[in-house]
TORMI-204605 format. One line per field, with one value per residue (C-alpha): residue in three letters; x, y, z; residue number from 1. Coordinates in steps of 0.5 Angstrom, whole numbers. Layout:
<pts>
r	[ALA/...]
x	[X/...]
y	[Y/...]
z	[Z/...]
k	[NUM/...]
</pts>
This chain:
<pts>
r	[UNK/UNK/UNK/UNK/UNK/UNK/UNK/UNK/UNK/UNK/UNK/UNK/UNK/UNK/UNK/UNK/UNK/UNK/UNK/UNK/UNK/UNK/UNK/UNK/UNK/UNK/UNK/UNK/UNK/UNK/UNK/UNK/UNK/UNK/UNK/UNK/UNK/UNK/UNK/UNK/UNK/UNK/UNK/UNK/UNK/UNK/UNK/UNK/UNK/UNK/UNK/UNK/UNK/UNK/UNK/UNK/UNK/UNK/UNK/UNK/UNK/UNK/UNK/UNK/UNK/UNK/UNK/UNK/UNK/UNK/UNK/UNK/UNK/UNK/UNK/UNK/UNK/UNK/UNK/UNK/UNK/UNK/UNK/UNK/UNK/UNK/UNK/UNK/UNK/UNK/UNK/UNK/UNK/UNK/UNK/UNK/UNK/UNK/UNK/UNK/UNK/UNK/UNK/UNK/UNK/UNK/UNK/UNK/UNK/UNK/UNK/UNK/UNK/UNK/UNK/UNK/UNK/UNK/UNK/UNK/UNK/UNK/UNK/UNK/UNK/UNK/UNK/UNK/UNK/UNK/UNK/UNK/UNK/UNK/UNK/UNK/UNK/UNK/UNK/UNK/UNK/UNK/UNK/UNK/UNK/UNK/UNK/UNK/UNK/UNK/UNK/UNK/UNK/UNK/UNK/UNK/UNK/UNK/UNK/UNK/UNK/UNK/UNK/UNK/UNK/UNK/UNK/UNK/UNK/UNK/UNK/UNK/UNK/UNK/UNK/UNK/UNK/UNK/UNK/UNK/UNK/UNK/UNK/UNK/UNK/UNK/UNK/UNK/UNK/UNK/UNK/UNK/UNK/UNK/UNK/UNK/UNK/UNK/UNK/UNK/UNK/UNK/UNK/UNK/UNK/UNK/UNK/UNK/UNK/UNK/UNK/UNK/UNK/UNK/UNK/UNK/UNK/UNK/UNK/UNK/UNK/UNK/UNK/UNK/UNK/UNK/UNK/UNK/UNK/UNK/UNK/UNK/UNK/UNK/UNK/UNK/UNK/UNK/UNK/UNK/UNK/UNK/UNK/UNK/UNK/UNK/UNK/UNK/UNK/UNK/UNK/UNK/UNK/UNK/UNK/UNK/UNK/UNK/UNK/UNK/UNK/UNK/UNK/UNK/UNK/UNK/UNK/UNK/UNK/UNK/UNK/UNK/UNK/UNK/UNK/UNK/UNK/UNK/UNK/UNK/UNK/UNK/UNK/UNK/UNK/UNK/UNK/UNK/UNK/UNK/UNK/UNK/UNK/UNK/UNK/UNK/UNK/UNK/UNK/UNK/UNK/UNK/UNK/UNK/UNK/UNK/UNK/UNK/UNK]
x	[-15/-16/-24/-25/-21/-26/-31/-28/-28/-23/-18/-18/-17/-11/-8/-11/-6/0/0/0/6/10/8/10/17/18/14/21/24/17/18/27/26/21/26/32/27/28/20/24/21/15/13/15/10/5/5/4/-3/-5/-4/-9/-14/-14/-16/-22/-24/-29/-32/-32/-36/-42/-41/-42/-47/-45/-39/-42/-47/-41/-38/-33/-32/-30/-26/-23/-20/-18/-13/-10/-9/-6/-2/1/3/6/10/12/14/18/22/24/27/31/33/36/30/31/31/25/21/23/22/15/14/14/7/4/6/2/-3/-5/-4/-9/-14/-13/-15/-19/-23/-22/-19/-14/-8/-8/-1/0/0/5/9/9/10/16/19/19/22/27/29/28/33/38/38/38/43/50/56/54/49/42/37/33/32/38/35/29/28/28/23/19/19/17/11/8/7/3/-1/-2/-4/-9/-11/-12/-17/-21/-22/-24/-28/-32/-32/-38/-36/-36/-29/-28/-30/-25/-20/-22/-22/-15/-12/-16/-13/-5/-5/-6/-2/4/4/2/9/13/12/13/20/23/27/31/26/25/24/15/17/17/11/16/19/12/10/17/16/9/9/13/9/2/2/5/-1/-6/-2/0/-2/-9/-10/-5/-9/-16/-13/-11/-17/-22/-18/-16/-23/-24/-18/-16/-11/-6/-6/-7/0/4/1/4/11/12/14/20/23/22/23/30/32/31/35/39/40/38/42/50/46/49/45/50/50/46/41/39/37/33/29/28/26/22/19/18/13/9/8/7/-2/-3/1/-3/-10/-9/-6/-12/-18/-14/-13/-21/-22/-19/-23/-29/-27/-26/-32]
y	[42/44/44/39/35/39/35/28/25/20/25/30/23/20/29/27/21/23/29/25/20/27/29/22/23/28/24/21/28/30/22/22/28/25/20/23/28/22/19/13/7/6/10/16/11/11/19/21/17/18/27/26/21/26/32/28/25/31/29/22/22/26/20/14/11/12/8/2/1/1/-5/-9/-8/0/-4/-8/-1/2/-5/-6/0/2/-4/-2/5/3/-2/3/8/5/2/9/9/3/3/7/12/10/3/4/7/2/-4/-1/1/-6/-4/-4/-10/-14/-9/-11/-18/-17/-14/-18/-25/-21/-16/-19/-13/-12/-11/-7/-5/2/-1/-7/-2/3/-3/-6/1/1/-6/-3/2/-2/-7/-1/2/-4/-9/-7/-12/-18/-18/-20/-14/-17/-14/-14/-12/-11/-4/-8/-13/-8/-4/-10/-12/-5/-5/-12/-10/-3/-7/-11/-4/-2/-8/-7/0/-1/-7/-4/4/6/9/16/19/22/15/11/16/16/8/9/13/9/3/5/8/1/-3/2/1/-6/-6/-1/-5/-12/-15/-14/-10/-5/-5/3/5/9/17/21/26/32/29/29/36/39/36/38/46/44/37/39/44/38/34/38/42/35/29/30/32/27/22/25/26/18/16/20/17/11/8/12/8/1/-1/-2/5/7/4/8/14/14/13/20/20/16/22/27/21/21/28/30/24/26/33/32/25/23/16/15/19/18/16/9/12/17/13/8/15/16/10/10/17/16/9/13/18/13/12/19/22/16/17/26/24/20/25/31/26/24/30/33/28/31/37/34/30]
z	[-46/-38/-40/-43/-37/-33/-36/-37/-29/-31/-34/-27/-23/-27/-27/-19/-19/-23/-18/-12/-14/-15/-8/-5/-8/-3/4/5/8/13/15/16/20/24/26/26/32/37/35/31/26/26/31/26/21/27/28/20/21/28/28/21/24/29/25/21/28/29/22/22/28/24/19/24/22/14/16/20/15/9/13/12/4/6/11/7/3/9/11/5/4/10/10/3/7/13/10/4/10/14/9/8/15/13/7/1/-2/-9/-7/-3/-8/-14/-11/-9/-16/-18/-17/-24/-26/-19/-21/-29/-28/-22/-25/-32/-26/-23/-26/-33/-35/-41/-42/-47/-52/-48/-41/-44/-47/-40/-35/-40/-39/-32/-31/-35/-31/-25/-27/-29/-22/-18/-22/-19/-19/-23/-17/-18/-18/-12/-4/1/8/11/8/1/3/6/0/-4/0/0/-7/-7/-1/-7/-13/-8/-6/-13/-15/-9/-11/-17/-16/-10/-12/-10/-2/0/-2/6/9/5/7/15/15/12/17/22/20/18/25/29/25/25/32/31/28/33/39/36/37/31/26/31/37/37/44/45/44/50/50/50/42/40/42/40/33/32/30/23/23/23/16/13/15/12/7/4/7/8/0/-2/0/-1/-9/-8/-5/-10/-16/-16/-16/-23/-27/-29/-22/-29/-30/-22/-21/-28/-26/-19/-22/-23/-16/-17/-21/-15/-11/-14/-15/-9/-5/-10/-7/0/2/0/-4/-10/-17/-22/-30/-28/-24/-29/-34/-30/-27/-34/-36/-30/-31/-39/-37/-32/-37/-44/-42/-41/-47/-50/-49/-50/-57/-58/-56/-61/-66/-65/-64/-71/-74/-72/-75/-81/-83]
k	[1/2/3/4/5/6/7/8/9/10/11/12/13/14/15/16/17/18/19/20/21/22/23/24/25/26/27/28/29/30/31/32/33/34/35/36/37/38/39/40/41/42/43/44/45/46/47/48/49/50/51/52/53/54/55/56/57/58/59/60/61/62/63/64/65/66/67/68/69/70/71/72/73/74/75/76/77/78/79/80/81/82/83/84/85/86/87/88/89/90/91/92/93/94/95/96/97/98/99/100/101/102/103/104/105/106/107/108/109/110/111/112/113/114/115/116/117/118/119/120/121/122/123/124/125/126/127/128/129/130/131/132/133/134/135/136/137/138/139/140/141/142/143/144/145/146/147/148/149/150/151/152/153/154/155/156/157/158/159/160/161/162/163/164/165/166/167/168/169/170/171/172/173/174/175/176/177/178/179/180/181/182/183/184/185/186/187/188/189/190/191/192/193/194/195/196/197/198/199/200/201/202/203/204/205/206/207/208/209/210/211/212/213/214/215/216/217/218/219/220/221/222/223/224/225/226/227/228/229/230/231/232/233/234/235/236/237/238/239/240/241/242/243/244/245/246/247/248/249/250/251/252/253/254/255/256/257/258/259/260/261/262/263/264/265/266/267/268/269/270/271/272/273/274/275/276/277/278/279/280/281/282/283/284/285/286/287/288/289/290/291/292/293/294/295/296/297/298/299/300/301/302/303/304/305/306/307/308/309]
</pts>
């Protein structure tokens, strides 16, 4: 199986994507203890994108000039890519993490209707059936006391943004897949970083005050590994494969991290994981889960076929 994965570009992306959600469901943690060093909202979100920036740097000035003659379509990636994160991070700071994530996760719809309007994709019975999944689970974690399953607070909204700012990103790629992998992913961090501090020094939410230099460099020997042994290789398998796959599938694919996401709010936080969150992780999990499942049971039974004949 793993060979002929090897061979099936868009098997190793959708194995790319599926194991990238997984480690987004742990990004929270590095981003609240970022925060809770002193280095506050957005300028948490501004620091995770800045420090990576930094590290490319050096390489991204050797492709200069292949990134100014990529334009404004390259750009185009990297600002509604970079808007989908920076809302999506700082959620996390204002608000529960389940609920950051699931309202993020609303993602998969957005992006099949997109792609259905835009890129005149079809829905097709597999992505029906993960999508129904998904709202299922989303509307069992959410609905609460007869209240409508709907954002409460700043962190929710930002969390529902993020995941329209995603599925645009999704369909963007797909639509203009042809840019280079590394110049995608230097235009992403260029961009997030310039909006984190966009959001960090407008008078809104709770104002958090500039770090002072010392909190960066006390935070820097743990927060440094983080990037290049998750970030950076995160967001490379991100930017690889989402131009690969439908945006429908990209959005299921990522829903893994609602699992992990879960569990470990679960086991790191005093948020509520109980019988009702269970059963919508579950759901949630079994969508992301339903198209790959879907499309190896097809190539075996393809495959057996071939044998026979």
């Amino acid at each position: 199986m793993l060979k002929n994965a090897a061979s099936n570009p868009e098997t190793l992306a959708k194995i790319a994507c599926t194991a990238a959600g997984a480690l987004w469901g742990l990004y929270w943690i590095p981003l609240r203890a970022v925060n809770e060093a002193g280095i506050r909202g957005s300028w948490a979100t501004a620091l995770f994108y800045l420090a990576p920036f930094v590290i490319m740097l050096p390489i991204g000035l050797l492709r200069w000039r292949r990134i100014l003659t990529a334009g404004w379509p390259l750009q185009c990636i990297g600002i509604t890519a970079a808007l989908a994160l920076v809302f999506y991070s700082n959620a996390f700071l204002y608000t529960d993490v389940i609920r950051a994530v699931l309202l993020y996760y609303l993602t998969p719809i957005w992006s099949a209707l997109l792609a259905r309007v835009w890129l005149k994709e079809v829905i097709t019975q597999e992505r029906t059936i993960a999508i129904g999944l998904g709202i299922a689970g989303l509307f069992v974690i959410l609905y609460s006391g007869g209240e409508i399953p709907a954002p409460r607070n700043a962190g929710d909204w930002m969390g529902l943004i993020a995941g329209l700012f995603w599925a645009l990103t999704a369909n963007v790629m797909r639509r203009d897949p042809g840019h280079y992998t590394f110049d995608v992913l230097i235009s992403w961090f260029f961009w997030a970083g310039v909006f984190a501090l966009v959001l960090a020094m407008l008078p809104i939410l709770d104002e958090p005050p500039a770090p002072e230099i010392h909190q960066v460099i006390e935070v820097l020997p743990w927060f440094l590994p983080v990037v290049v042994l998750m970030i950076i290789p995160m967001f490379y398998a991100i930017t690889w494969g989402v131009p690969l796959l439908n945006p429908g599938t990209v959005g299921i694919l990522f829903m893994t991290e609602i699992s992990i996401g879960a569990l470990s709010a679960a086991l790191l936080t005093d948020e509520p994981f109980g019988t009702r969150e269970v059963l919508g992780v579950g759901l949630i999990t079994a969508a992301g889960l339903t198209e790959v499942f879907s499309t190896v049971i097809s190539s075996s039974f393809a495959l057996r076929r071939r044998k026979s004949d």
